[in-house]
C-alpha positions as CSV (number, residue, x, y, z in Angstrom):
1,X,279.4,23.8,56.7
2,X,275.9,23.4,58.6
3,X,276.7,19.3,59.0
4,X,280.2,20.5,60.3
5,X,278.4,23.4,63.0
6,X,276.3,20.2,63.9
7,X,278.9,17.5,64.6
8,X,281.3,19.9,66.4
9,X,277.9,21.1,68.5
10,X,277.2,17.5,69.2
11,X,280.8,16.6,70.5
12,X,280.8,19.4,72.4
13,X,277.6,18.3,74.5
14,X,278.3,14.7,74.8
15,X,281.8,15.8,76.4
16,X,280.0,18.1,78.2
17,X,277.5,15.7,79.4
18,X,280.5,13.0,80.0
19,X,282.4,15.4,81.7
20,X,279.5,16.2,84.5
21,X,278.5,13.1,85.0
22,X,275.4,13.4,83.6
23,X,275.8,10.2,81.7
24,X,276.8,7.9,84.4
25,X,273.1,6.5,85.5
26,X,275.1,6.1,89.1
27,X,276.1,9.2,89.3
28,X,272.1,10.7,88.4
29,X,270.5,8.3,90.4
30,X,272.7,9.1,93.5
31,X,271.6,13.1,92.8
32,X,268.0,12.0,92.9
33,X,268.4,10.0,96.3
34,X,267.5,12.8,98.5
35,X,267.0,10.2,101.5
36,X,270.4,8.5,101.6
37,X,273.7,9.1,100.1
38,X,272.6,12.1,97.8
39,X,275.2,13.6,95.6
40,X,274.7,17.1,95.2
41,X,277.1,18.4,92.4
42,X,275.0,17.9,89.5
43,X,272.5,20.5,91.2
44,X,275.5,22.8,90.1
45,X,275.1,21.4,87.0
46,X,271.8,21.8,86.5
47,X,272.2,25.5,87.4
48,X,275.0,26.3,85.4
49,X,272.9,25.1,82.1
50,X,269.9,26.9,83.4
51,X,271.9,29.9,83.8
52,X,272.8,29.5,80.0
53,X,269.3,28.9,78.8
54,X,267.9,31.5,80.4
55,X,270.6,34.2,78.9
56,X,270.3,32.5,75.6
57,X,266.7,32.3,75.3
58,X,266.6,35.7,76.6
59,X,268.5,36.8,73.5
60,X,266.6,34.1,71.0
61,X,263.7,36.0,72.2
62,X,264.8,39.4,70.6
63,X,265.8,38.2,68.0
64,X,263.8,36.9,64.6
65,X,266.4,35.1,62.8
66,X,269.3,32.7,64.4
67,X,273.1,34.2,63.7
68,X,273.3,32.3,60.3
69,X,270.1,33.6,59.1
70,X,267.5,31.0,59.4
71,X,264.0,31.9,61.1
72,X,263.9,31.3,64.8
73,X,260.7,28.7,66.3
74,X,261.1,29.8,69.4
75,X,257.7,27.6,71.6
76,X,254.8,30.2,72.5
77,X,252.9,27.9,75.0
78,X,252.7,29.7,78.5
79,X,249.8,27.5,80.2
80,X,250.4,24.4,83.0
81,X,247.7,21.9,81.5
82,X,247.7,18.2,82.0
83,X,249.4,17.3,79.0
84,X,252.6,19.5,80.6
85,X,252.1,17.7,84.1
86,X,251.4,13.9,82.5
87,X,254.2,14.8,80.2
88,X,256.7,15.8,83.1
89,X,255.6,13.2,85.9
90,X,256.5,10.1,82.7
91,X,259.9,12.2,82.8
92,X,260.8,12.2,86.0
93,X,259.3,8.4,87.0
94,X,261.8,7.3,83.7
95,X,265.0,9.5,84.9
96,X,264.0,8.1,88.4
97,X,264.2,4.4,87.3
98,X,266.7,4.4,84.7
99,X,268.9,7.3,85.6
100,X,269.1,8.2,82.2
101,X,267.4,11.0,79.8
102,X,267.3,11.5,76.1
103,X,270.8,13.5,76.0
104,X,272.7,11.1,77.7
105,X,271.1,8.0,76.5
106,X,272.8,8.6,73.1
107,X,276.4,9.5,74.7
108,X,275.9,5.8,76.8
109,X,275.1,4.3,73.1
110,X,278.4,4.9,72.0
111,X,279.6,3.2,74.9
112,X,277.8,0.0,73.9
113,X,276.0,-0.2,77.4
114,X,272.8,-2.5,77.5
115,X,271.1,-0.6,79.4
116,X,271.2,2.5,77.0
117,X,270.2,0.4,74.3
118,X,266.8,-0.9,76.7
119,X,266.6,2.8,77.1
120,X,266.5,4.1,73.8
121,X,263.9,1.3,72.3
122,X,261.8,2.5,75.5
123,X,261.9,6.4,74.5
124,X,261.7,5.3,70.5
125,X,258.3,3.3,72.1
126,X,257.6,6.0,74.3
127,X,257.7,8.5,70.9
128,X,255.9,6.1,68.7
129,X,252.7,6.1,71.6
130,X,253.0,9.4,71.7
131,X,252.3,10.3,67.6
132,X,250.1,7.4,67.6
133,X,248.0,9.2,70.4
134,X,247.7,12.7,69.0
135,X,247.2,11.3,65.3
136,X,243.5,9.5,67.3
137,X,243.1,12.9,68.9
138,X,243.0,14.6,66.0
139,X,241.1,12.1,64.1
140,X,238.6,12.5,66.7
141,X,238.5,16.0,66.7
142,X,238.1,16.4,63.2
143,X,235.1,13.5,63.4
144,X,233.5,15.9,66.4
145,X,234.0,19.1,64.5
146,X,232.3,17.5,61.1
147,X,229.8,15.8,63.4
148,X,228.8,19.5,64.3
């Protein structure tokens, strides 16, 4: 039943994100061209989901187990450090360029485009980088702490 609550959850925000326009790289890019022809309708996309998020993680927040009984990992992290800023600026500059993020990048794959194939070896790179770099971190940390 969970694969089932999983697939039907997944169709329902690819259509969702096909439906917006979210996954037409145009249409994005157009929404991010504040200077010339900007399209502003997915600004009212953006705020609808917000709107959602914040009334369901409002309710996550009370809660301590999800509604079929598993624990809820909801993220405790409150500070604006450099890893948050680094980490959003890489974001935006890729959604700038490509047009594309991680939700729709896997609707566009089941469209066969080229371009959402480019983008999804990037972001599996991009990933890869990113373990690669906190696995040294921590290596170093743990050398520095046994050090002292």
């Amino acid at each position: 039943m969970s694969v089932l609550i999983s697939l039907l959850t997944g169709l329902v925000f690819g259509c969702g994100l096909i439906v917006s326009g979210m996954s037409d790289p145009a249409k994005v890019l157009a929404f991010l061209d504040l200077a010339g022809d900007w399209d502003p309708s997915l600004a009212l996309v953006m705020a609808g989901a917000i709107a959602v998020g914040l009334v369901a993680f409002r309710i996550a927040g009370q809660r301590q187990t999800s509604l079929r009984g598993k624990p809820l990992q909801l993220p405790t992290a409150r500070q604006i450090d450099r890893r948050l800023l680094a980490g959003s600026a890489l974001f935006g500059i890729g959604w700038g360029l490509a047009g594309i993020c991680p939700g729709p990048a896997l609707v566009l794959l089941g469209t066969g485009a080229s371009k959402a194939f480019v983008f999804f070896l990037a972001m599996l790179a991009g990933m890869a980088i990113f373990t690669a770099c906190e696995r040294l971190s921590r290596a170093r940390e743990a050398q520095s702490d046994a050090g002292t």
